[in-house]
Phi, psi and omega in degrees: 000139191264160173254153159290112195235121185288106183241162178229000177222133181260109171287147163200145173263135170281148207249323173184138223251152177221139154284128192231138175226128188215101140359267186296311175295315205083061237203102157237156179213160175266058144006087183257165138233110211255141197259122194285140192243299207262353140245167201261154161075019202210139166249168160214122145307119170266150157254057204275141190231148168293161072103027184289219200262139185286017192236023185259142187269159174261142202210147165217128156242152209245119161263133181294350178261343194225117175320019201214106133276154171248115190257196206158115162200153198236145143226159173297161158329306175279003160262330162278007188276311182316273171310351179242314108014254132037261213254338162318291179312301185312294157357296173278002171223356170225136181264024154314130162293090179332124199279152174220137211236152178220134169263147181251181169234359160219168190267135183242164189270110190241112151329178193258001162261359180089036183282159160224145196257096178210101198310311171241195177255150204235151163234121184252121176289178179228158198231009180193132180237142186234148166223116197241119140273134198252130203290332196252000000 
């Protein structure tokens, strides 16, 4: 029997990052799509968005039938102007991948092979994103 370990934080190196700009919405957003480090068997789509409505949470949702999370996180303008800027720069001069960290506000249940344990499917906030690049 295996043991269980309560994590609060979702690791991932993004595999590959896209700029999205849609006009007629006023809409920009980051594209990550990310290879899961610290659970097994799993990617997550990031969605980071410009400027949505201030009362919107940043959230990841995790489904029990399929192996693709999904995250939605907003920032204001000058920090996502910042963060795309950023990584814009990084992109073009390393072929590290960037690591990305997502903090939760509640804990999910992972063995010790990186299964992750959940009956149905959750949407979880998420309450800190770290983007760690690596310089070496």
């Amino acid at each position: 029997m295996s043991e269980w370990l309560q994590i609060k934080t979702i690791e991932m190196l993004a595999s590959k990052v896209e700029y999205s700009l849609e006009t007629t919405k006023d809409l920009e957003l980051l594209f990550f799509s990310c290879d899961l480090l610290n659970i097994a068997r799993g990617r997550c789509n990031i969605f980071l968005c410009k400027n949505s409505p201030s009362n919107f949470k940043n959230f990841i949702e995790i489904d029990s039938d399929k192996p693709v999370m999904v995250a939605n996180i907003n920032f204001e303008n000058k920090k996502f102007e910042n963060i795309a800027k950023v990584i814009n720069n990084y992109t073009q001069n390393k072929s590290k991948k960037i690591k990305i960290v997502l903090d939760l506000n509640v804990a999910l249940a992972v063995n010790q092979d990186g299964i992750l344990s959940i009956e149905n499917s959750i949407k979880v906030d998420i309450i800190n994103i770290k983007f760690i690049l690596p310089l070496i």
